[in-house]
PDB file of N, CA, C and O in Angstrom, chain B, residues numbered from 101:
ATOM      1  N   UNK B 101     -10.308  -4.462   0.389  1.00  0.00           N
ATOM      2  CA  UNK B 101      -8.909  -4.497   0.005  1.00  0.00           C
ATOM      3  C   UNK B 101      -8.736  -3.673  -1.265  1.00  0.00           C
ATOM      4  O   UNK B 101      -9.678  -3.241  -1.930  1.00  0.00           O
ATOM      5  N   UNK B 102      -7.730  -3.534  -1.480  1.00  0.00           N
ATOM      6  CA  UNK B 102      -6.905  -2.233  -2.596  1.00  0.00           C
ATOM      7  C   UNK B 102      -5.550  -2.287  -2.747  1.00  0.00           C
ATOM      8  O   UNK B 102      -4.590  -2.213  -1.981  1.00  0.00           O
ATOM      9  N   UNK B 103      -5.751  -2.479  -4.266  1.00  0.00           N
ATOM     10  CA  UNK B 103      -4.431  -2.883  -4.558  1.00  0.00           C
ATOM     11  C   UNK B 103      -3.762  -1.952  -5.905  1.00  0.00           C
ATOM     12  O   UNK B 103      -4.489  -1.520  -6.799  1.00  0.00           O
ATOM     13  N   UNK B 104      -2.171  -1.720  -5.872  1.00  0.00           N
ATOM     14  CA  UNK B 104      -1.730  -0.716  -7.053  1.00  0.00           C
ATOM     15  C   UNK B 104      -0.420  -1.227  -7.525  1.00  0.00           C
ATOM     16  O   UNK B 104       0.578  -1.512  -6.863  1.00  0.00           O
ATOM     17  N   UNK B 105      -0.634  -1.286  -8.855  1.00  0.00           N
ATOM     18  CA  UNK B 105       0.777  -2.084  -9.443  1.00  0.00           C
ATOM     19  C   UNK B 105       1.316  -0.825  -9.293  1.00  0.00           C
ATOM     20  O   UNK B 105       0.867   0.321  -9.295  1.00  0.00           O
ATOM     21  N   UNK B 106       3.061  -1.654  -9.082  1.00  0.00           N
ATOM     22  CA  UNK B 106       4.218  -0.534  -9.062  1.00  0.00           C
ATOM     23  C   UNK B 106       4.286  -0.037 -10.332  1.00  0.00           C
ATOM     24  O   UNK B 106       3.968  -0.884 -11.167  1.00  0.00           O
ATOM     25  N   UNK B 107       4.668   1.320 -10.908  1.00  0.00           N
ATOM     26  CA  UNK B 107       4.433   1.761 -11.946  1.00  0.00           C
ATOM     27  C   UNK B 107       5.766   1.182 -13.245  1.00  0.00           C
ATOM     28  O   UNK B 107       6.919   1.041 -12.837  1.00  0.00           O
ATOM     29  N   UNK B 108       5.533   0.980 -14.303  1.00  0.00           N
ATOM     30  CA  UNK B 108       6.360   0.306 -14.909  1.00  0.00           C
ATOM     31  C   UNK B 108       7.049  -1.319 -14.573  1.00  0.00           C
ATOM     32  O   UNK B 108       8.025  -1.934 -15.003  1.00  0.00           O
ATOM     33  N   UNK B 109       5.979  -1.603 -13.587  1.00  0.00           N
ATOM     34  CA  UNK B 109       6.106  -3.405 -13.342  1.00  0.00           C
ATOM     35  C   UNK B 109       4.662  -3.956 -13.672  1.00  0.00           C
ATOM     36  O   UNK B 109       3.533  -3.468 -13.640  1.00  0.00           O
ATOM     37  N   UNK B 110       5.308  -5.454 -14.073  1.00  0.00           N
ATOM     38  CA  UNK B 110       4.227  -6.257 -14.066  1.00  0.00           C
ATOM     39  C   UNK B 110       4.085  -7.201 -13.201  1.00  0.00           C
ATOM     40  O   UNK B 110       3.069  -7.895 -13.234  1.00  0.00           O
ATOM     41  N   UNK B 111       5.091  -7.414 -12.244  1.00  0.00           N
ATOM     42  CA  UNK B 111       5.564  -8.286 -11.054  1.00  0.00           C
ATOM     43  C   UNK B 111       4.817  -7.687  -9.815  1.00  0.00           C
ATOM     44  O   UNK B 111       3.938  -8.325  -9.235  1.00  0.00           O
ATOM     45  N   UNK B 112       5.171  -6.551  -9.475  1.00  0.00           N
ATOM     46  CA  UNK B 112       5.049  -5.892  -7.647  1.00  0.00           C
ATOM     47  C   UNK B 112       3.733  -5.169  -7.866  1.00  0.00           C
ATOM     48  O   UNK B 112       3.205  -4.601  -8.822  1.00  0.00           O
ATOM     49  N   UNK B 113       3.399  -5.422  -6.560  1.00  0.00           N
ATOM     50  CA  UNK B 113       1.857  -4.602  -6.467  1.00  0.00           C
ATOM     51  C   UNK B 113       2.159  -4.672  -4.884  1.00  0.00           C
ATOM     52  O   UNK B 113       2.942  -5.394  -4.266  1.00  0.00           O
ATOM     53  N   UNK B 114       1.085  -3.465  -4.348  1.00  0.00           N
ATOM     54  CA  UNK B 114       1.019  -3.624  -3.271  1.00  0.00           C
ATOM     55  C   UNK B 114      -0.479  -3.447  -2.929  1.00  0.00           C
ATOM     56  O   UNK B 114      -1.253  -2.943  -3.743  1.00  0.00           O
ATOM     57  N   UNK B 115      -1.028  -4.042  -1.213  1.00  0.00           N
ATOM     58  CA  UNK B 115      -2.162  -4.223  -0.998  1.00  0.00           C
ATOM     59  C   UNK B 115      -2.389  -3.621   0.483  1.00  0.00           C
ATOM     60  O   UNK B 115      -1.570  -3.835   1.377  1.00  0.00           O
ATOM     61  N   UNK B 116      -3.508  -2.886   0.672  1.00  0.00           N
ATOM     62  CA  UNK B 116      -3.720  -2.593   1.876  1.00  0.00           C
ATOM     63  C   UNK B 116      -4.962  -3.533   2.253  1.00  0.00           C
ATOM     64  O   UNK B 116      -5.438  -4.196   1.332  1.00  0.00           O
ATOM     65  N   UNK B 117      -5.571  -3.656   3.633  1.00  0.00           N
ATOM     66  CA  UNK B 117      -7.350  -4.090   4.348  1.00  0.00           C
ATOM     67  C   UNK B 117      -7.191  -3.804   5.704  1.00  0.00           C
ATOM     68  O   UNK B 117      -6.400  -3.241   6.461  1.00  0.00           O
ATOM     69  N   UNK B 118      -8.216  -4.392   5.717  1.00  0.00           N
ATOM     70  CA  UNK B 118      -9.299  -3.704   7.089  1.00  0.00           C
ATOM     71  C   UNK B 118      -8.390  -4.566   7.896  1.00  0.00           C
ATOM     72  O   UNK B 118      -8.859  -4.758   9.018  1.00  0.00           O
ATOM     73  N   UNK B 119      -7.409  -5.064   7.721  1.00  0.00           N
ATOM     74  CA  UNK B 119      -6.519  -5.665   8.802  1.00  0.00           C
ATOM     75  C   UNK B 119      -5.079  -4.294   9.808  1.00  0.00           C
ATOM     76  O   UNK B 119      -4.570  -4.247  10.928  1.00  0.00           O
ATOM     77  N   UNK B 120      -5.011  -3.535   8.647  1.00  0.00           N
ATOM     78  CA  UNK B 120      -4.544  -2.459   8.418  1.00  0.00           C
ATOM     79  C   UNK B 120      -3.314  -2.355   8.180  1.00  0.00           C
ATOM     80  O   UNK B 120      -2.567  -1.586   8.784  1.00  0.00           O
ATOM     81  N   UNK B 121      -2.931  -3.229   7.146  1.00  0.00           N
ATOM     82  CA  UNK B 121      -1.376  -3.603   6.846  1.00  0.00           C
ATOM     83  C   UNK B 121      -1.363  -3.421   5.375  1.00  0.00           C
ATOM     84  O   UNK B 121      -2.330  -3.763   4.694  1.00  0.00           O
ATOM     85  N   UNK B 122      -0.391  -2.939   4.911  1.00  0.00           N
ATOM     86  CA  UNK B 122       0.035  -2.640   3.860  1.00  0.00           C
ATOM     87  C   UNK B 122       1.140  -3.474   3.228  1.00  0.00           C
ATOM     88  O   UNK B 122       2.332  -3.315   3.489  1.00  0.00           O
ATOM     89  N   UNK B 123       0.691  -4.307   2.442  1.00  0.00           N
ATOM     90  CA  UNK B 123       2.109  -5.513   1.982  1.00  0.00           C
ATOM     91  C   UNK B 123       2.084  -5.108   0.907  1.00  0.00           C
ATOM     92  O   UNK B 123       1.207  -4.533   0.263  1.00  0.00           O
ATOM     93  N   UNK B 124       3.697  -5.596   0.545  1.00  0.00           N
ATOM     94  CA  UNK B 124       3.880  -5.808  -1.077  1.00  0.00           C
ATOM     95  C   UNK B 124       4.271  -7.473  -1.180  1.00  0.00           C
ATOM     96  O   UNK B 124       4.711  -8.298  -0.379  1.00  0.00           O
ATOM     97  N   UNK B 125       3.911  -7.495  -2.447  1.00  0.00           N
ATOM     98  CA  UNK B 125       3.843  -8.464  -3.060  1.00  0.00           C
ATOM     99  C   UNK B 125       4.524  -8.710  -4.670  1.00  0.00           C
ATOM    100  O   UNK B 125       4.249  -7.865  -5.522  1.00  0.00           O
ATOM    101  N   UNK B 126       5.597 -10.133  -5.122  1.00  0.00           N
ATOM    102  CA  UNK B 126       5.913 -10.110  -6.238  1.00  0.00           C
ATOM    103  C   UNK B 126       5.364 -11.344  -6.655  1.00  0.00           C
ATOM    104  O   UNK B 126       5.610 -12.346  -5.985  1.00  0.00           O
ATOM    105  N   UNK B 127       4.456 -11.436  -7.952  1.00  0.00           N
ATOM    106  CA  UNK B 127       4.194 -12.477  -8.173  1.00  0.00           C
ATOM    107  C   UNK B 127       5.058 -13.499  -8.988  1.00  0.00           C
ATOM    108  O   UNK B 127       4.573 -14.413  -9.655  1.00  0.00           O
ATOM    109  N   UNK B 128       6.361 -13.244  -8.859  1.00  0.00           N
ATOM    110  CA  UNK B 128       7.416 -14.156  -8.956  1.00  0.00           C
ATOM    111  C   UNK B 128       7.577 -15.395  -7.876  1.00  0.00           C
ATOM    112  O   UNK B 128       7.982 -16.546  -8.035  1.00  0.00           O
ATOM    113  N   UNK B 129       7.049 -14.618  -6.595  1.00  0.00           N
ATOM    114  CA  UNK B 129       7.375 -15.648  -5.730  1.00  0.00           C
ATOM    115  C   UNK B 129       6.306 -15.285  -4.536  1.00  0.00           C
ATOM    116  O   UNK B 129       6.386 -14.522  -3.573  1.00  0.00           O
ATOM    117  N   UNK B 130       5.269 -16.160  -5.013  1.00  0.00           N
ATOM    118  CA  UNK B 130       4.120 -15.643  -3.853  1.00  0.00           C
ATOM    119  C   UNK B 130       3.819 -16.694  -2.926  1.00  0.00           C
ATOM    120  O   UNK B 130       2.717 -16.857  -2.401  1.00  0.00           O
ATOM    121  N   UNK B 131       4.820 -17.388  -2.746  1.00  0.00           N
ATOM    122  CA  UNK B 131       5.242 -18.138  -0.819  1.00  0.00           C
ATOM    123  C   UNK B 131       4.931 -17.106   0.027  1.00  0.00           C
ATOM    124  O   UNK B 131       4.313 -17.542   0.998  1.00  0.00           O
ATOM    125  N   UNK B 132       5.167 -15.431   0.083  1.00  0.00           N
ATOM    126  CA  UNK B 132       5.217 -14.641   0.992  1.00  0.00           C
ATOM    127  C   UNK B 132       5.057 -13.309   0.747  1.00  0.00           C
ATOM    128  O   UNK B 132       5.458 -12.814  -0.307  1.00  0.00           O
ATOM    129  N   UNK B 133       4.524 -12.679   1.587  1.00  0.00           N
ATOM    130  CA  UNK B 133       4.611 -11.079   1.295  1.00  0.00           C
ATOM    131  C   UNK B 133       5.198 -10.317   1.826  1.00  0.00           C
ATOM    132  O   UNK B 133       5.588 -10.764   2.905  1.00  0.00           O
ATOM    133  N   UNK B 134       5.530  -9.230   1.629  1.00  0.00           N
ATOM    134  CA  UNK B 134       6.455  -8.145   2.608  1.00  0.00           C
ATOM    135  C   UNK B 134       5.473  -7.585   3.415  1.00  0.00           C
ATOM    136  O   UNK B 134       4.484  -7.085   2.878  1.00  0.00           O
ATOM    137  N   UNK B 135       5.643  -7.593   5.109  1.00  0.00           N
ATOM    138  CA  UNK B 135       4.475  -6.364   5.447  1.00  0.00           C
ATOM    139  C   UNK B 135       5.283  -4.927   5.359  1.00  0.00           C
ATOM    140  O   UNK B 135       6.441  -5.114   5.731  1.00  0.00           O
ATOM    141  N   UNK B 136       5.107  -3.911   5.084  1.00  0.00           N
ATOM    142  CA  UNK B 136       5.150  -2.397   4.849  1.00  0.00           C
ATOM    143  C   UNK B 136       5.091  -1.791   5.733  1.00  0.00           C
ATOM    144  O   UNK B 136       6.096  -1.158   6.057  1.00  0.00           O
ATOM    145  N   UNK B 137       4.129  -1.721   6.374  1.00  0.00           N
ATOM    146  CA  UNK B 137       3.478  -0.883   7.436  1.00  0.00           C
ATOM    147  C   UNK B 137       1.752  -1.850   8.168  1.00  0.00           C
ATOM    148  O   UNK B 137       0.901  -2.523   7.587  1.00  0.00           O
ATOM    149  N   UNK B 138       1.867  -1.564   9.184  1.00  0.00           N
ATOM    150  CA  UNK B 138       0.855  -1.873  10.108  1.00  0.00           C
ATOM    151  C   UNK B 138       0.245  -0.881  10.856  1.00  0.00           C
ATOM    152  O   UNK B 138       0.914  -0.256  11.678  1.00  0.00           O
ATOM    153  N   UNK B 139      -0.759  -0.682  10.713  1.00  0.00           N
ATOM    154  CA  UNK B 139      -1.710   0.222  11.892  1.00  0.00           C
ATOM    155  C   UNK B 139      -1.690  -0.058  13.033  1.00  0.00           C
ATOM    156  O   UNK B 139      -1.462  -1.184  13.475  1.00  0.00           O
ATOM    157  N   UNK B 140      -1.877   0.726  13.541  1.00  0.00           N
ATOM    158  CA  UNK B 140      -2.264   1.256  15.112  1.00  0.00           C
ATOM    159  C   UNK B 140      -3.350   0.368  15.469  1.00  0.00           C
ATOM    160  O   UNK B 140      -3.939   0.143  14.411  1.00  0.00           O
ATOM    161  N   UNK B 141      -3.910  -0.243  16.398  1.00  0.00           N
ATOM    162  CA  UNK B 141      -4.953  -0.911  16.593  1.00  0.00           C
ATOM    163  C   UNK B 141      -5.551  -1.724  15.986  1.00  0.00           C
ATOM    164  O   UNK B 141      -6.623  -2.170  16.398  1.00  0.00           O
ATOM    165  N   UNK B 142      -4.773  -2.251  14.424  1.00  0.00           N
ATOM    166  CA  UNK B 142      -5.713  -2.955  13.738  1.00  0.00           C
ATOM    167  C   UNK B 142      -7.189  -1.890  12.876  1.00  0.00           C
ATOM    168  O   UNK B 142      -8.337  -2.282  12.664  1.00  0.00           O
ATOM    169  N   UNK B 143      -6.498  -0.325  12.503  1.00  0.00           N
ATOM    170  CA  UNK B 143      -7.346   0.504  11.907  1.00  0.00           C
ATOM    171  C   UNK B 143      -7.112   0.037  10.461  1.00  0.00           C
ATOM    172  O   UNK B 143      -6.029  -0.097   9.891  1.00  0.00           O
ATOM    173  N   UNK B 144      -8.162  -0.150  10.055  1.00  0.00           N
ATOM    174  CA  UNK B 144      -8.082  -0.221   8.471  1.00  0.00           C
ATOM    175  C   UNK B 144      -7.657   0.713   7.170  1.00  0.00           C
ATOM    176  O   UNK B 144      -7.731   1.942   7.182  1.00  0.00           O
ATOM    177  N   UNK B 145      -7.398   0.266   6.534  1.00  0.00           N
ATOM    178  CA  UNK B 145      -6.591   1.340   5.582  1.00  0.00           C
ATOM    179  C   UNK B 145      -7.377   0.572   4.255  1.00  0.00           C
ATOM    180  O   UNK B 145      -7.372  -0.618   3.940  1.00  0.00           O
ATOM    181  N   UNK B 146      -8.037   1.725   3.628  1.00  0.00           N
ATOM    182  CA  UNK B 146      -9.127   1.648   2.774  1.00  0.00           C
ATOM    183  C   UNK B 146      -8.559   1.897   1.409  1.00  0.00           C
ATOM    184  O   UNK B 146      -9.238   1.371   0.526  1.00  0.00           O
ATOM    185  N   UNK B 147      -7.326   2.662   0.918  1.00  0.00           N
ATOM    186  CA  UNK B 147      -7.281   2.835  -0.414  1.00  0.00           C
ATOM    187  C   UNK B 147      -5.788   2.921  -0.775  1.00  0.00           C
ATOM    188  O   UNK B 147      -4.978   3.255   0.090  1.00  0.00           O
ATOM    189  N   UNK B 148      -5.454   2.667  -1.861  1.00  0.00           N
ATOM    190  CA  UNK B 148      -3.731   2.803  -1.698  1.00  0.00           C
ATOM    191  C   UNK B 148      -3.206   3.130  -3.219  1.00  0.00           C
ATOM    192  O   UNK B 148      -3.851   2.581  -4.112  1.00  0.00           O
ATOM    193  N   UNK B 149      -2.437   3.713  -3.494  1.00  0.00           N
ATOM    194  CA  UNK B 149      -2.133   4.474  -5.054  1.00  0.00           C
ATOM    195  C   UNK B 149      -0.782   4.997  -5.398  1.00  0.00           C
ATOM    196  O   UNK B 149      -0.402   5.974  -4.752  1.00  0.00           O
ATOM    197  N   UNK B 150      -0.062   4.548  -6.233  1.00  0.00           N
ATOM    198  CA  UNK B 150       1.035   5.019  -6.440  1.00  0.00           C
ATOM    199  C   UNK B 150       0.845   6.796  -7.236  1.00  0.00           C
ATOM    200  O   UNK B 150      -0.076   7.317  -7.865  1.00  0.00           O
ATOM    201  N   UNK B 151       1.804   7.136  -6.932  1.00  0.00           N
ATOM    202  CA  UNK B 151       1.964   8.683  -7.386  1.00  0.00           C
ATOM    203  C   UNK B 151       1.917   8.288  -8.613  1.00  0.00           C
ATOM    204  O   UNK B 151       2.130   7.094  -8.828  1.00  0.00           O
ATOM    205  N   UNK B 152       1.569   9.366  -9.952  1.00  0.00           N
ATOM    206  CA  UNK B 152       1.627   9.308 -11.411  1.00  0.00           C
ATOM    207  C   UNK B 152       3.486   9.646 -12.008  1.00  0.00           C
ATOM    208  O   UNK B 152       4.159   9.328 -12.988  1.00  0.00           O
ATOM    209  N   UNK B 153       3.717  10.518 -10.635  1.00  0.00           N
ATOM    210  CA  UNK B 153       5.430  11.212 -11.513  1.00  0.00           C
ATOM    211  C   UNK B 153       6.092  10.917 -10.872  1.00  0.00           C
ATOM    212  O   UNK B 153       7.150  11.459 -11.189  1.00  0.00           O
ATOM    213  N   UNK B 154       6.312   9.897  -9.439  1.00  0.00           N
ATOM    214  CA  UNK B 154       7.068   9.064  -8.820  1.00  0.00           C
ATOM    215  C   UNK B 154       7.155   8.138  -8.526  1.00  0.00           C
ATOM    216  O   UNK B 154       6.557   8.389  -7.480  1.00  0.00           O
ATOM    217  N   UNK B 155       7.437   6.792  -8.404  1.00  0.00           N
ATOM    218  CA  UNK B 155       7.245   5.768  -8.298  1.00  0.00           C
ATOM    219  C   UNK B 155       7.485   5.315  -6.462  1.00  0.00           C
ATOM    220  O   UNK B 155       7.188   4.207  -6.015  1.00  0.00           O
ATOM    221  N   UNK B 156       7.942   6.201  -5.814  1.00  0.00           N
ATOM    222  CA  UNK B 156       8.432   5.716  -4.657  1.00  0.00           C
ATOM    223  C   UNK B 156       7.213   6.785  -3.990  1.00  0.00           C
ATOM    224  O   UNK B 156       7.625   7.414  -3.015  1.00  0.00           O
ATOM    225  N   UNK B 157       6.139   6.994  -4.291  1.00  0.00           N
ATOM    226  CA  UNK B 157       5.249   8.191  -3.308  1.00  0.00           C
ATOM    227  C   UNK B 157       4.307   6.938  -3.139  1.00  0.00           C
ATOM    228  O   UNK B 157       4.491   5.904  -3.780  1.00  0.00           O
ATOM    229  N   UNK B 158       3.423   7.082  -2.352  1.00  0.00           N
ATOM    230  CA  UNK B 158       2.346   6.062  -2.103  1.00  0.00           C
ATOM    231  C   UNK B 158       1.302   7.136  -1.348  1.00  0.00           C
ATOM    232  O   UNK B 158       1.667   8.071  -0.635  1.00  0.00           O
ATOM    233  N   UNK B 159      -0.059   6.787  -1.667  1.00  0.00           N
ATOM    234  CA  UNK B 159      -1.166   7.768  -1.315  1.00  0.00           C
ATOM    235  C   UNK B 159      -2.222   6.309  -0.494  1.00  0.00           C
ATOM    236  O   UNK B 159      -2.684   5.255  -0.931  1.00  0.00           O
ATOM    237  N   UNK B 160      -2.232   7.160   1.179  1.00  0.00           N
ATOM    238  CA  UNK B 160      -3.040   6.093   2.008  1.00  0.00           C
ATOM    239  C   UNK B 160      -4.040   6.643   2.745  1.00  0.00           C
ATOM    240  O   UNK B 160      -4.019   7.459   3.666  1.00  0.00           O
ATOM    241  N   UNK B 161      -5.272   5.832   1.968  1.00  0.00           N
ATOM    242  CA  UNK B 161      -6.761   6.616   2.762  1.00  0.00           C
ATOM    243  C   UNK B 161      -7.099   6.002   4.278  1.00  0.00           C
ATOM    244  O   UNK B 161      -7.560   4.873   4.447  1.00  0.00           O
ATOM    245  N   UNK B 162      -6.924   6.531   4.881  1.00  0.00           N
ATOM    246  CA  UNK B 162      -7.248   5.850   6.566  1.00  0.00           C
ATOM    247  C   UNK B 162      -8.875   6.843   6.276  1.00  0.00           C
ATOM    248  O   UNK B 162      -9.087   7.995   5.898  1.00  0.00           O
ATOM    249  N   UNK B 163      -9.886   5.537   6.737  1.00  0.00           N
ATOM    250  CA  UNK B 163     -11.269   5.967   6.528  1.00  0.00           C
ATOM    251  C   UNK B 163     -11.922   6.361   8.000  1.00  0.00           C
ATOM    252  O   UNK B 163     -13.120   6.495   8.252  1.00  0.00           O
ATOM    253  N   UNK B 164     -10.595   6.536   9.060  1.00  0.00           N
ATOM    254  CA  UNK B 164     -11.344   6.836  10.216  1.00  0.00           C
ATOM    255  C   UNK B 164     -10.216   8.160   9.932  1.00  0.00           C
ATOM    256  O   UNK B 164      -9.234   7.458   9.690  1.00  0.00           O
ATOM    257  N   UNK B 165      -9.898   9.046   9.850  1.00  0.00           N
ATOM    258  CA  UNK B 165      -9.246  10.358   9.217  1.00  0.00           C
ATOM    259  C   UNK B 165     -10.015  11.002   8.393  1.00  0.00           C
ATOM    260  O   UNK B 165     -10.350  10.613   7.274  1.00  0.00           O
ATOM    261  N   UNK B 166     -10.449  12.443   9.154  1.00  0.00           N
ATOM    262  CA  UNK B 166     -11.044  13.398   7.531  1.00  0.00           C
ATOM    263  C   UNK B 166     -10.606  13.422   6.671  1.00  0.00           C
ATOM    264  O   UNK B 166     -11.343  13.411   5.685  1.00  0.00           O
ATOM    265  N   UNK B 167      -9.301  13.465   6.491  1.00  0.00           N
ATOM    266  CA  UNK B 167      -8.706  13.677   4.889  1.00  0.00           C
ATOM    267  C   UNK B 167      -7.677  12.704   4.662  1.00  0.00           C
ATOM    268  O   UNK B 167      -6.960  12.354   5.600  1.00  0.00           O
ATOM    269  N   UNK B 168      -7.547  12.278   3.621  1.00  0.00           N
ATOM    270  CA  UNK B 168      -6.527  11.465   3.235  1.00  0.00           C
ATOM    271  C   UNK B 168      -5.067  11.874   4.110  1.00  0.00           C
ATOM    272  O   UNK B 168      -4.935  12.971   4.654  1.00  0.00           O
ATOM    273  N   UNK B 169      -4.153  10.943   4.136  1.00  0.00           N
ATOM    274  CA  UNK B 169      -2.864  11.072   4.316  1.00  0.00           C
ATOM    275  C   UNK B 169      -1.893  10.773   3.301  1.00  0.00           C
ATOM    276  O   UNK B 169      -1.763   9.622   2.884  1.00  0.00           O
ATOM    277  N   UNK B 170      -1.053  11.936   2.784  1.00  0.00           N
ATOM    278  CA  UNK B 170       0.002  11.350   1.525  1.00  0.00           C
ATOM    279  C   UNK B 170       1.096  10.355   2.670  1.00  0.00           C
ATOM    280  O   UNK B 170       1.388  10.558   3.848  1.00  0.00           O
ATOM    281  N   UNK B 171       1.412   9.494   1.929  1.00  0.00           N
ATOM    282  CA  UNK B 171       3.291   8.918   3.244  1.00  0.00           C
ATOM    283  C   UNK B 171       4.099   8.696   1.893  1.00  0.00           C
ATOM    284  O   UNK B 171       3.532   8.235   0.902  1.00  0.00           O
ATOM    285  N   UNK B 172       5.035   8.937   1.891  1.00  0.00           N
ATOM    286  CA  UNK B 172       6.559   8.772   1.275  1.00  0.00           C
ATOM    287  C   UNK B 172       6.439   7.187   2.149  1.00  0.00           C
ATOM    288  O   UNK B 172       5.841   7.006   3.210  1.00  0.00           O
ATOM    289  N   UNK B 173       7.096   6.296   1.452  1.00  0.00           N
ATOM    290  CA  UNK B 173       7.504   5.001   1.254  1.00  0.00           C
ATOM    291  C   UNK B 173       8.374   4.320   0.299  1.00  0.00           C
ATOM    292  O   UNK B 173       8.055   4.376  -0.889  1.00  0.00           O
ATOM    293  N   UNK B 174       9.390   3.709   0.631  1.00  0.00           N
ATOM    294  CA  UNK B 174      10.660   3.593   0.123  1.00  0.00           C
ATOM    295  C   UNK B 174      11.626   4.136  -0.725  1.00  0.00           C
ATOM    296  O   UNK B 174      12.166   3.893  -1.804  1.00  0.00           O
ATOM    297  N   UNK B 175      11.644   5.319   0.552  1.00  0.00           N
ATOM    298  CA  UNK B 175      12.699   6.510   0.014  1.00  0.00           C
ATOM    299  C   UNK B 175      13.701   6.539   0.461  1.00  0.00           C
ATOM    300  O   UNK B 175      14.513   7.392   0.103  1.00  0.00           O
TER     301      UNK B 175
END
């Protein structure tokens, strides 16, 4: 699992795993999480990173992919 605070929060983070779902999470109220995105088959998603000069870019390593994939997420 891999996890990246939203930039300029201390509340939201989000988390990817080998489940292959990508949630966010506020620890204001952690009854529940948002799912984001879900993989294809249950492929795992290995790394996850907010951009440095945007806050809405998200960087997602799928470890069965040669190269990383950038995705835009909540734009």
């Amino acid at each position: 699992m891999s996890r990246s605070w939203l930039p300029d929060s201390s509340d939201i983070f989000v988390s990817v795993g080998a489940d292959g779902s990508l949630r966010a999470f506020d620890l204001r109220t952690l009854e529940h999480s948002t799912i984001l995105y879900e993989s294809a088959a249950d492929t795992p998603l290995a790394r996850i990173s907010f951009s440095n000069r945007e806050q809405y870019v998200l960087f997602l390593l799928f470890p069965s992919f040669p190269r990383s994939l950038p995705s835009l997420l909540f734009a």
